[in-house]
Steps between C-alpha positions, in 0.01 A plus 500: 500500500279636211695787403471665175772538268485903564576405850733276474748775227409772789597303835819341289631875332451595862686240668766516177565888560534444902759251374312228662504260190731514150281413184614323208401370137608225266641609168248338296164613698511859610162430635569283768669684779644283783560646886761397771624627832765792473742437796287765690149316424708156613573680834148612599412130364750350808334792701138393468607146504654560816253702659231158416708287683493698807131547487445128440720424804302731692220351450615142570642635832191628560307184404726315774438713759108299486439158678386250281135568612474835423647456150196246490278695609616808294491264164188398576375862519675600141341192364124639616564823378613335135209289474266772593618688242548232221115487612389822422732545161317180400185629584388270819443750763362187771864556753 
């Protein structure tokens, strides 16, 4: 994710004082502080998990609603538009 480590202390003090997350250390290395769920982060955890599930089966309700031709012809068209544009990142501009 290529955060820095200021980031990182300010999104975890903020999620820590929301009571999103409980910190910890060991006794022998104050430096290393370790995070887990508070009850309350472990709730909106099950609450975004959920809410992925019913977006994923959504969209594969969705997906069935196509024959088997026009999901062929759809991936066909989403494989164009990738190699078009794997053309022109790569610098071949001949689509």
């Amino acid at each position: 994710m290529n955060l820095s480590k200021a980031s990182v202390t300010n999104i975890s003090n903020k999620l820590h004082k929301e009571g999103f997350i409980k910190r910890s250390q060991m006794n022998d290395n104050k430096k290393e502080v370790y995070f887990s769920l508070s009850s309350k982060g472990r709730q909106v955890f099950e609450v975004h998990t959920m809410m992925h599930e019913i977006i994923e089966r959504r969209f594969f309700d969705g997906l069935n609603s196509f024959s088997e031709s026009e999901l062929q012809a759809s991936l066909k068209f989403f494989q164009t538009i990738i190699n078009q544009n794997e053309n022109i990142v790569n610098g071949d501009r001949k689509t």
